[in-house]
C-alpha positions as MATLAB code, in Angstrom:
seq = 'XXXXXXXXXXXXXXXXXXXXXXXXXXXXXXXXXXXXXXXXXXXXXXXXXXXXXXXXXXXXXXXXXXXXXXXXXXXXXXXXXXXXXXXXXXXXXXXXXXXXXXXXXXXXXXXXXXXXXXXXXXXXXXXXXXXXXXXXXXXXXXXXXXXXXXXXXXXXXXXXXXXXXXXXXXXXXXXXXXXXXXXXXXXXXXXXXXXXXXXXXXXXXXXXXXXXXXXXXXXXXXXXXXXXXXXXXXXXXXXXXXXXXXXXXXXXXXXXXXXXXXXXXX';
ca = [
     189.781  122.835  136.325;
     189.072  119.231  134.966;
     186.686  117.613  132.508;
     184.443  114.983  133.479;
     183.016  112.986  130.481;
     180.420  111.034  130.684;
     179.756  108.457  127.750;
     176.211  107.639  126.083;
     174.422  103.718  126.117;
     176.091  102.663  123.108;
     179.434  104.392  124.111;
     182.078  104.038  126.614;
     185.356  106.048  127.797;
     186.641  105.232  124.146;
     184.081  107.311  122.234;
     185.370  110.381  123.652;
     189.592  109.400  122.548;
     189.194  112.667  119.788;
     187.712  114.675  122.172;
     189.876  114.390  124.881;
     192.951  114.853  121.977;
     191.038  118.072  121.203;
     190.009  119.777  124.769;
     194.295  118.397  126.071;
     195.362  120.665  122.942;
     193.648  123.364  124.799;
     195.206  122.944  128.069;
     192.609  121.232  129.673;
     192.390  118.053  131.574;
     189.804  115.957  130.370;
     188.501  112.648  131.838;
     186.432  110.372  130.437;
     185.335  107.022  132.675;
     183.459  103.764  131.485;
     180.487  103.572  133.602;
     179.650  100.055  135.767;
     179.361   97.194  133.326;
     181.183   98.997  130.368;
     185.185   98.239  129.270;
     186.989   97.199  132.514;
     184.541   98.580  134.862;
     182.869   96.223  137.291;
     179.235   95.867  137.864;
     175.828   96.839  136.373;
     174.965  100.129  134.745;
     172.147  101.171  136.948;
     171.272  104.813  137.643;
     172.381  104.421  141.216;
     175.478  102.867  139.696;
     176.371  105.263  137.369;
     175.854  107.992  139.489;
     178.129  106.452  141.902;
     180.621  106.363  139.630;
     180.830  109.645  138.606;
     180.604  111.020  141.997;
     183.337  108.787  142.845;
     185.777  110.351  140.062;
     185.118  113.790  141.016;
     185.844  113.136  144.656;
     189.134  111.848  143.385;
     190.047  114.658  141.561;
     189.008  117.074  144.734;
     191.788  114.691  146.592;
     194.511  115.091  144.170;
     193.736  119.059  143.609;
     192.466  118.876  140.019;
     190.671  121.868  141.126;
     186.650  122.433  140.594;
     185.161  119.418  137.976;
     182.959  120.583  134.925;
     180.996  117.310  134.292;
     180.126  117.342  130.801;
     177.699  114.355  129.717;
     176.573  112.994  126.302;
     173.209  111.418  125.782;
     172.955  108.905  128.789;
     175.519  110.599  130.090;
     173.791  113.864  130.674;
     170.959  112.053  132.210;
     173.689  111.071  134.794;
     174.795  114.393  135.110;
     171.401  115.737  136.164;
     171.017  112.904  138.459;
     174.038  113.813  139.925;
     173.574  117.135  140.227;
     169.587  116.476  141.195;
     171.150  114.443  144.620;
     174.093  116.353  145.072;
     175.791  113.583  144.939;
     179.401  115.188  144.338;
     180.040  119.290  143.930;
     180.253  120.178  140.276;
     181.018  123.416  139.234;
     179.138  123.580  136.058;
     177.024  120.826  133.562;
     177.485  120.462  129.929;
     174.416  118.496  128.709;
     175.249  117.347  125.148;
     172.992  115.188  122.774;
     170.400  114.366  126.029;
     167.425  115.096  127.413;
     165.297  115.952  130.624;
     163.134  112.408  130.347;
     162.759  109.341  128.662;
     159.861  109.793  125.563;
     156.366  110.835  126.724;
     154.315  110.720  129.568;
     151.834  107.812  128.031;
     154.871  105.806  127.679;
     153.996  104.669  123.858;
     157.632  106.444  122.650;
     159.533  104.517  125.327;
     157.902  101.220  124.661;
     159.023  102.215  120.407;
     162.247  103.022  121.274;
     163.119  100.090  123.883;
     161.550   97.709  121.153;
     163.246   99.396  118.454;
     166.735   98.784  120.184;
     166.285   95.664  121.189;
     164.958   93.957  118.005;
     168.600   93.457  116.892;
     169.247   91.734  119.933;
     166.198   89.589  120.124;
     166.471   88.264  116.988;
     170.004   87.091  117.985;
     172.564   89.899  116.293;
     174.353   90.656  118.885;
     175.472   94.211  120.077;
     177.377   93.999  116.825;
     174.342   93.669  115.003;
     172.860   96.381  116.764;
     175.950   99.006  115.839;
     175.328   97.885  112.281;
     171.340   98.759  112.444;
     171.508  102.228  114.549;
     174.821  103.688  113.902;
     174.189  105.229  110.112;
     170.871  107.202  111.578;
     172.480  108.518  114.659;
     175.299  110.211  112.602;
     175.255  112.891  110.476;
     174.461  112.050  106.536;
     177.929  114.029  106.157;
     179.847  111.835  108.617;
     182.819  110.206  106.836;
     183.410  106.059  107.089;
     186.187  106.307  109.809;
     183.926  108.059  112.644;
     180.849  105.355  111.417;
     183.546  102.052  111.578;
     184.403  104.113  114.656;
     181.384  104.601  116.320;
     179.708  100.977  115.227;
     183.043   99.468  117.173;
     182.304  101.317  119.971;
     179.163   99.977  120.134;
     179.545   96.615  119.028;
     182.173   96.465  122.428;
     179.332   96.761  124.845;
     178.530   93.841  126.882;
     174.473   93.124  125.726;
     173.551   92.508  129.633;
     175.095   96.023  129.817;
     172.903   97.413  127.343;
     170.156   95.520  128.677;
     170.357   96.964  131.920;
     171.577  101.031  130.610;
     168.050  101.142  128.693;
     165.947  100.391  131.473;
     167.545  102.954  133.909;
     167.162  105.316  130.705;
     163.045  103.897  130.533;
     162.776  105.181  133.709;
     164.299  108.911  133.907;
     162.515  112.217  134.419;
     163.905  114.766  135.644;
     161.934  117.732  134.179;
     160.979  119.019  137.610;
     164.109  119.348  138.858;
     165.538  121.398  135.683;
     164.863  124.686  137.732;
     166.610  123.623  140.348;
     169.895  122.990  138.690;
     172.424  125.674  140.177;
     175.251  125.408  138.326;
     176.316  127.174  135.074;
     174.688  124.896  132.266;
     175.192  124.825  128.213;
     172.593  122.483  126.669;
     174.654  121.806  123.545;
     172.910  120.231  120.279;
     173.681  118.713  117.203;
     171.729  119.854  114.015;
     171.355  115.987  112.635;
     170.229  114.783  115.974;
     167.165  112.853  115.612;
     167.297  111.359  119.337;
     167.471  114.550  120.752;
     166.421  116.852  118.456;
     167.860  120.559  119.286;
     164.178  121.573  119.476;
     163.739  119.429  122.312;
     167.244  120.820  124.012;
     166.326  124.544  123.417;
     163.331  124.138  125.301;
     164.921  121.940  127.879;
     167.582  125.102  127.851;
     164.775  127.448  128.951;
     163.861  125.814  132.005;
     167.287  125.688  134.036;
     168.082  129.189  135.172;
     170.620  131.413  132.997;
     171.322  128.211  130.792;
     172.757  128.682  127.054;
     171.575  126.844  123.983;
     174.137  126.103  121.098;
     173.527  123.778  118.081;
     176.691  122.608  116.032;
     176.156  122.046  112.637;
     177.001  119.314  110.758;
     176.604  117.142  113.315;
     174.394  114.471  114.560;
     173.609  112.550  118.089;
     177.473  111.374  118.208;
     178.600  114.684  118.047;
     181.877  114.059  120.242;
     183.221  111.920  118.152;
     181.958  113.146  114.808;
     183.073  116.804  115.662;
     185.503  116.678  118.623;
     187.400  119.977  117.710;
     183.866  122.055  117.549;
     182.697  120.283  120.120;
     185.634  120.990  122.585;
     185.864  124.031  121.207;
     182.197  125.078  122.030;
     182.786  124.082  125.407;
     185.490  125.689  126.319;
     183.590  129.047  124.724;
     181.229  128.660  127.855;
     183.507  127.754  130.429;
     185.969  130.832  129.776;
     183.150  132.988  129.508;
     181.081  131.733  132.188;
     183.753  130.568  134.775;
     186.314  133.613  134.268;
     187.516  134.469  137.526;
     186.233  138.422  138.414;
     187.765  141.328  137.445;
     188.859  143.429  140.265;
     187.009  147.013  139.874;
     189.531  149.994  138.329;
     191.651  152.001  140.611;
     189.752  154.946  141.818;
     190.960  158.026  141.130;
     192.976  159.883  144.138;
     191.263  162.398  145.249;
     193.020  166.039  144.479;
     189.658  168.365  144.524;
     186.509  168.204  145.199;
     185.261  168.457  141.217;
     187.991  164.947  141.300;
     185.187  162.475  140.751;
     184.051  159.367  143.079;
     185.745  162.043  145.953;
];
């Protein structure tokens, strides 16, 4: 089995580094990609883009025999997921949704136009993406997180291209895919963060309800960068559901041999 991570708007393969430290302590092979238009990767973050992208690693891991992929997406990220899995773009054989949500704000559109405004003020007024990181990364932490994973996070951030950024919030504008929660197929954990204020774990218990046999878990003590804030409770919550959700069957008990007829089963 392998790990497909999928990084946020202000994020990239980097932002998942403790993470992947945490789940390859456990065994597991864990992947994280930049998306089009983020690190090294060529091209524009577009949904169709992204998508791509993902689909494209998990075919390469079907090629090398990785074995079945667990995509497991983080804010943007798990918007990608559900796109992917909405398509069937690639086979995945179950979706961690962390720190994310079903659509984009609400259905008049006011929240959207807030939040697109409110993240690209910075930039408007000439700041820069590193401006930006400086603005948004102390409320999308926890008020517990300690000054490495902020410096950590803000660099992160501050690395993205701006026409990147540009172009990742209006694919994000334009998500919803509420209708197709039923649909999804797959084993899913929606997995919150108690300090998450973009996608509050009110929002992601709900969001839980509506794909079939889906489990809800909030971590506490953390807030919307909860990989990289908590890595080891985060892997560690993940791997929870994917033992107990992926364990191969147990083959039924020997039957008893049949040396009467009172023997039962004979």
């Amino acid at each position: 089995m392998r790990l497909l991570l999928l990084h946020g708007i202000g994020g990239g393969r980097a932002i998942w580094a403790p993470a992947v430290a945490a789940f390859g302590r456990a065994g597991v092979d864990a992947r994280a990609i930049d998306f089009p238009g983020y690190g090294a990767a060529p091209g524009r973050p577009t949904m169709d883009a992204m998508v791509a992208a993902a689909a494209a690693e998990i075919d390469r891991s079907e090629r090398t025999g990785a074995g079945p992929v667990v995509v497991v997406g983080h804010s943007m990220g798990g918007l990608v997921a559900q796109e992917l899995v909405a398509r069937r773009a690639a086979p995945v054989r179950a979706l961690v949704l962390a720190c994310t949500s079903a659509s984009f704000g609400s259905a008049d559109g006011a929240w959207q136009a807030r939040f697109v405004a409110e993240r690209l003020a910075p930039l408007q007024a000439g700041l820069g993406m590193a401006g930006l990181a400086a603005a948004l990364v102390s409320a999308m932490v926890a008020p517990a997180a300690d000054r490495a994973v902020r410096a950590a996070a803000a660099a992160v951030m501050a690395g993205v291209p701006e026409a990147s950024y540009r172009t990742a919030l209006a694919a994000l504008a334009a998500f919803d895919r509420r209708a197709a929660l039923p649909a999804i197929g797959v084993p899913t954990l929606c997995l919150a963060a108690a300090h998450d204020r973009t996608a509050p774990p009110a929002m992601m218990q709900r969001m839980a309800q509506r794909i079939p046999g889906a489990e809800f878990l909030c971590l506490a003590g953390a807030g919307h960068i909860a990989p990289l804030e908590q890595p080891g409770a985060f892997a560690a919550a993940v791997l929870d559901f994917l033992q107990r959700r992926l364990a191969p069957p147990q083959p039924p008990p020997p039957r008893t041999p049949c040396t009467s007829p009172a023997t039962p089963g004979c």
